[in-house]
C-alpha positions in Angstrom: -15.0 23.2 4.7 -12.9 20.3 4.3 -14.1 16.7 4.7 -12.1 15.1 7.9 -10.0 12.1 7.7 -8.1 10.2 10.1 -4.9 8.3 10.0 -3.6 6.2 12.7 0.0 5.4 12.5 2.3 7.4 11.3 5.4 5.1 10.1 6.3 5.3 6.4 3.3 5.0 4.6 0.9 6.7 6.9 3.2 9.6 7.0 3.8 9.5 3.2 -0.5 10.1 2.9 -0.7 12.3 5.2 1.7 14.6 3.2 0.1 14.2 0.2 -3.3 14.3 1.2 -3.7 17.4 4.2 -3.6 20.1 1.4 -7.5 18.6 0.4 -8.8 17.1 3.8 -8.8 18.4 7.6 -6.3 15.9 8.9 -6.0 14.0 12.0 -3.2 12.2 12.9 -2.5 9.4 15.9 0.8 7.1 16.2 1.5 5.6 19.5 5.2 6.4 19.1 4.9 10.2 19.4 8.6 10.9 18.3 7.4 10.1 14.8 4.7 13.0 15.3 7.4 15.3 15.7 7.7 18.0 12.5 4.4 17.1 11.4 3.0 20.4 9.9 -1.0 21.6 8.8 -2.5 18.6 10.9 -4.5 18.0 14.4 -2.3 15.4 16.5 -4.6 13.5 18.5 -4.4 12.2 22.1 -5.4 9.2 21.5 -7.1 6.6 18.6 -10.8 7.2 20.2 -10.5 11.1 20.2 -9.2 10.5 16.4 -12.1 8.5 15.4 -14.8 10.7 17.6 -13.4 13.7 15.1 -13.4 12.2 11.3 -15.6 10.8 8.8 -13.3 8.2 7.7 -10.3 6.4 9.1 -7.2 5.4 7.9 -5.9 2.4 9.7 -2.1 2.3 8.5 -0.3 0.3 11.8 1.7 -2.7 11.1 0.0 -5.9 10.7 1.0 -6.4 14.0 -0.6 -3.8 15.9 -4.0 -4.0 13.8 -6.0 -5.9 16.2 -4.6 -3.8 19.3 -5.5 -0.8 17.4 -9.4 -2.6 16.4 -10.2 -2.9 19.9 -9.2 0.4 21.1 -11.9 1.7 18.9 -14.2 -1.3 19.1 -16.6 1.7 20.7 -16.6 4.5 18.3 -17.3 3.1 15.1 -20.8 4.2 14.6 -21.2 5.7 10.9 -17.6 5.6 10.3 -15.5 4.3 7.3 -12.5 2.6 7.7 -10.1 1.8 5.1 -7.2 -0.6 6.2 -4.2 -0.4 4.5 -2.4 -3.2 7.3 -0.7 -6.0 4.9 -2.4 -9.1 4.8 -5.5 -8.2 7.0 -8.6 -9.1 5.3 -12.1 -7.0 5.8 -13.6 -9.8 7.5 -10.9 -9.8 10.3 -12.0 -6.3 11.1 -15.8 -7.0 10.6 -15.5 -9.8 12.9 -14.3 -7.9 15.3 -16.3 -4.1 14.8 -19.0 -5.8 13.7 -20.9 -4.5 10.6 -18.7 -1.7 10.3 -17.9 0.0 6.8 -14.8 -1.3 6.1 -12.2 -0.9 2.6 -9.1 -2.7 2.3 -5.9 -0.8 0.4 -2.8 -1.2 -1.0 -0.6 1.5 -1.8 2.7 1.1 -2.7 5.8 3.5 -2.3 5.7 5.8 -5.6 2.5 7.1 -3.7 5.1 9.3 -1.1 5.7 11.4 -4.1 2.0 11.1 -5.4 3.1 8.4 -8.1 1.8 5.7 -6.5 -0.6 2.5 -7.4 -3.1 1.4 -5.1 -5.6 -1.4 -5.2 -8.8 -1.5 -3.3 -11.3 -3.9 -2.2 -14.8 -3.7 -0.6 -16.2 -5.2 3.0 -19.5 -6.7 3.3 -20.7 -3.4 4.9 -18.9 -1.3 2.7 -21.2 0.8 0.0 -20.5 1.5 -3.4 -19.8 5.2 -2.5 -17.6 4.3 0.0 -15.5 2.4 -2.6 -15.5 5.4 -4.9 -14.7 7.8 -2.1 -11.5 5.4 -1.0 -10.8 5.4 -5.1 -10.8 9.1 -5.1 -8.6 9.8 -2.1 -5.5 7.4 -3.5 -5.5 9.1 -6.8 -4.5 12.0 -4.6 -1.4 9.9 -4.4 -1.4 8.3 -7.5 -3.4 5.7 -9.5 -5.9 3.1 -8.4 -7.7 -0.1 -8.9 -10.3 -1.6 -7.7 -10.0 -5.4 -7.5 -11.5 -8.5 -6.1 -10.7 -9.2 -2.7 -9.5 -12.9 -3.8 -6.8 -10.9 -5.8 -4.8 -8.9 -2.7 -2.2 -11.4 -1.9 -1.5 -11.2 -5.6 -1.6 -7.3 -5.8 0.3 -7.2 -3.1 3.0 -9.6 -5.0 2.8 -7.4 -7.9 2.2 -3.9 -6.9 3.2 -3.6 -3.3 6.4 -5.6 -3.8 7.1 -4.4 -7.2 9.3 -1.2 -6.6 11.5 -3.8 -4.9 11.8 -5.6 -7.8 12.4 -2.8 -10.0 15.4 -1.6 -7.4 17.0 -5.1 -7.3 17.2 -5.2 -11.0 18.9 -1.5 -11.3 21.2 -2.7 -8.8 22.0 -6.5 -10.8 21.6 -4.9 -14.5 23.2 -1.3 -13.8 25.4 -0.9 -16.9 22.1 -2.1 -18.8 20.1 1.0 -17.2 22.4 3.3 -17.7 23.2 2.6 -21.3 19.5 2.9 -21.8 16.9 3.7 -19.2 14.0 4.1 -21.2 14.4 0.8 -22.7 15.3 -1.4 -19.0 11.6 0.4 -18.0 9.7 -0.8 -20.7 11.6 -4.7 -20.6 10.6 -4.4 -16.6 6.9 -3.3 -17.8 6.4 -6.0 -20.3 7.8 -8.9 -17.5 5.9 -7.2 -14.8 2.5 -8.2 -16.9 3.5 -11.7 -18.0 4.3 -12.2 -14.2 0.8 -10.4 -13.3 -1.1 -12.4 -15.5 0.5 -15.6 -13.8 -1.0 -14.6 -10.6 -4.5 -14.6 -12.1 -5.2 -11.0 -13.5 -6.4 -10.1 -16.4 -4.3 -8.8 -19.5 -5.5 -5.7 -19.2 -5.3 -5.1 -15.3 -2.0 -6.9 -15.2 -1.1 -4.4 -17.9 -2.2 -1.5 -15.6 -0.2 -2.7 -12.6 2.5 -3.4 -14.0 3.2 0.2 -16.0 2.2 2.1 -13.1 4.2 0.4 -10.6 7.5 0.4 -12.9 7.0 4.1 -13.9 6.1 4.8 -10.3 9.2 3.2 -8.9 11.7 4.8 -11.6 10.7 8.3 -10.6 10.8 7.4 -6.8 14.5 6.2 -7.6 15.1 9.2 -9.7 13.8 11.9 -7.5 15.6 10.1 -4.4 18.7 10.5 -5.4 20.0 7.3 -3.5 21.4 4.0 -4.8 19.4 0.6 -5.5 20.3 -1.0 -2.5 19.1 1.8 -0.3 15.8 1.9 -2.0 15.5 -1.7 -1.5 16.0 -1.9 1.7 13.4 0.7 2.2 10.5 -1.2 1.0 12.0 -4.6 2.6 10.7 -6.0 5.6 12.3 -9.1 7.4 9.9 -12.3 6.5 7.6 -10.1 4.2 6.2 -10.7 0.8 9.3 -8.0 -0.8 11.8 -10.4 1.3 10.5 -14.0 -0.7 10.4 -12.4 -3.8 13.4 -11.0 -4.3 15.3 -14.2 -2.7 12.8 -16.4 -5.9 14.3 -13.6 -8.3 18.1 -14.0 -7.4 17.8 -17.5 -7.4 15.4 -17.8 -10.8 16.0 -14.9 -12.7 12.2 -14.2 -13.3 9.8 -11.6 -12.0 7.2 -14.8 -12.7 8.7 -16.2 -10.1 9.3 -13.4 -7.6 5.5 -12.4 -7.9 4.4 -16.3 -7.1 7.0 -16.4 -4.0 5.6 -13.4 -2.9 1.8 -14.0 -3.4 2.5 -17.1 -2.0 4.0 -15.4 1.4 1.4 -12.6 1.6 -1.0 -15.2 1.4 1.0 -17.2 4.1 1.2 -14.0 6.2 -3.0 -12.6 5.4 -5.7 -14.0 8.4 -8.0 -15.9 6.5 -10.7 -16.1 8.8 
């Protein structure tokens, strides 16, 4: 039998899992908004966010940041032996510990390759969280990709590098598209190489930096090949009024440098995160 798993909210990213991962777990599925529900095939639509947590193991929490702590206290009362893993930008463990109390919680962030399974995620651990439930939440995003497992401290820039970083990659087809075109293989490893230098500025190592950086570059080329849609389209998809995507692309058209995208863009995810 399948293990069950949960996911509440069913926008882009939360559909984009769900695709990729009902073929290996029973799938329940919960948005508030239940025209997005329409279509969705092979999974149990649930009622409401308590009769989806009564009926999993683990839950994906993948609502706007927005909506999180709505979400939290509609389940405040059914979190006994459950994992969570929050993949809500910018909302630390401890928010949600604070608030479920000592609840197993894992913070992710996948970025948009992962809707064709070519995604990077990186993950981080609550205070309640056990080593297994870290591995499990490892496990489950390589069904959509890659993933790494990082310090907490280092999400804002992940987020900068990573979850922003298809953006990036899309602007620069878009400014440089004579330059792709002429040579594609070539304009992926230049992005690669600034990528890291621009990782390692936020405060990763070589080698992690180095692993971001490839597999969100690869990642976002063969989203933008298999999508079959131009630059500015893609962009757009992964930009959100005021969000991290939004400040570093403005630092890149007005610097040049991914260095300087990924600090804007750190900078606003950490502007936009709760620090408790």
């Amino acid at each position: 039998m399948k293990p069950t798993l949960g996911i509440i909210g069913f926008g882009n990213m939360g559909s984009a899992l769900a695709e990729q991962l009902k073929a290996y777990y029973q799938l329940w599925i919960f948005d508030k908004d239940n025209r997005k529900l329409e279509g969705a095939r092979g999974v149990v639509i649930a009622d409401n966010t308590i009769a989806l947590v009564n009926n999993v193991d683990t839950v994906i929490i993948a609502v706007k940041p927005q909506d999180s702590d709505t979400t939290i206290s509609e389940i405040r009362n059914a979190v006994s032996g459950k994992v969570f893993i929050s993949i809500a930008a910018g909302i630390r463990t401890g928010h949600i510990e604070k608030r479920l109390g000592k609840v197993r919680v894992i913070r992710a962030m996948p970025n948009m390759p992962a809707k064709i399974g070519k995604g990077l995620t990186c993950l981080c651990k609550g205070k309640f969280a056990l080593d297994e439930d870290l591995a499990f939440a490892k496990k489950l995003f390589e069904y959509v990709g890659k993933s790494l497992i990082i310090d907490e401290s280092l999400m804002n820039a992940a987020t900068a590098v990573s979850g922003s970083g298809p953006g990036y990659y899309f602007d620069r087809i878009e400014s440089r598209n004579q330059e792709y075109k002429r040579n594609p293989d070539k304009f992926l490893k230049d992005f690669n190489t600034e990528l890291t230098d621009a990782a390692i500025s936020v405060n990763f190592s070589q080698q992690d930096a180095e692993f971001l950086a490839v597999g969100t570059g690869t990642g976002s080329n063969l989203y933008f090949e298999k999508a079959k849609i131009s630059p500015s389209e893609a962009k757009k998809q992964i930009t959100s009024k005021g969000g991290t995507t939004e400040a570093g692309l403005e630092a890149l058209h007005r610097t040049g440098s991914l260095v300087e995208a990924v600090k804007a863009a750190s900078k606003r995810a950490k502007e936009l995160s709760q620090e408790e």
